[in-house]
C-alpha positions in Angstrom: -21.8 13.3 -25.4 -20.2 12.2 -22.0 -18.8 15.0 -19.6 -16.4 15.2 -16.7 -16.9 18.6 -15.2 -14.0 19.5 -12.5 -14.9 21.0 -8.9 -13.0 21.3 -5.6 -14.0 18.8 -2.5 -15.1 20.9 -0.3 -15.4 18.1 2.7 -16.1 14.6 3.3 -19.6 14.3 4.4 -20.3 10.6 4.9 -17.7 7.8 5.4 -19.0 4.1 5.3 -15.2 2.6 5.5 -12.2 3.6 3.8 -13.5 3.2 0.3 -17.3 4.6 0.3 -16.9 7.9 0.9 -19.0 10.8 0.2 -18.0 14.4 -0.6 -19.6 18.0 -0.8 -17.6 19.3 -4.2 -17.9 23.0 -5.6 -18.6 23.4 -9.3 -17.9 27.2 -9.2 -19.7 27.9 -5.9 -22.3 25.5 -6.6 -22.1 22.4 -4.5 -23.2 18.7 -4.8 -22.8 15.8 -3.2 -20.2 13.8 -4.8 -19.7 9.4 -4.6 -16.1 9.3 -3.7 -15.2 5.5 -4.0 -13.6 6.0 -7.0 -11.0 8.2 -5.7 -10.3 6.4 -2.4 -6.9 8.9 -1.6 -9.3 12.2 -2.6 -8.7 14.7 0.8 -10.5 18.4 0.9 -9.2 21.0 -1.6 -8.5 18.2 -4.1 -9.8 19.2 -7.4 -11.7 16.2 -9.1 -13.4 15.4 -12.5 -17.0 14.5 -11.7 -19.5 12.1 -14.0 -23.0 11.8 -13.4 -22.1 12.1 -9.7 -19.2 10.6 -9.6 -15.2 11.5 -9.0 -13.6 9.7 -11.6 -10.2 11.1 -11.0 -8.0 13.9 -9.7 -6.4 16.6 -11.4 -4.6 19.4 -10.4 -5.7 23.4 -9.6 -4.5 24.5 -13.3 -6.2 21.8 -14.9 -9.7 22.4 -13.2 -9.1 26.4 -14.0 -8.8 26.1 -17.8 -11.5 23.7 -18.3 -13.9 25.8 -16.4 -13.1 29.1 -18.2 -13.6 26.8 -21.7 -17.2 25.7 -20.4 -18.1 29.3 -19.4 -16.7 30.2 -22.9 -18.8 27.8 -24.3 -21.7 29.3 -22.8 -22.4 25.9 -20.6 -23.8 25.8 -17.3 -23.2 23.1 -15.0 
């Protein structure tokens, strides 16, 4: 099973033009660094779906809040 886990862009760490960009994103305090190209218009405190290192899309603040409390219901780490 695929996943998209949601996390906050925390800042934009690397910029190679206006496309390539890449981001530091918090999972629940935990941060990675995140391929941005995806979401070209992405600015910090966006909250983004994240595959396999990836932000695939934005959502909003609500959005990221309920599906974190489901995986931490679920017992999943990330």
């Amino acid at each position: 099973m695929c996943l998209a886990v949601p996390g906050r862009l925390e800042k934009v760490t690397a910029e190679l033009d206006e496309t390539f960009r890449i981001g530091n994103v918090s999972f629940d305090g935990i941060i990675k660094e995140v391929n941005l190209a995806l979401v070209p218009e992405a600015v910090e405190g966006d909250y983004l779906l994240v595959h396999v290192g990836a932000a695939i899309g934005i959502i909003d603040e609500d959005e990221a809040k309920r599906t974190m409390e489901i995986l931490k219901e679920m017992g999943e780490e990330i």
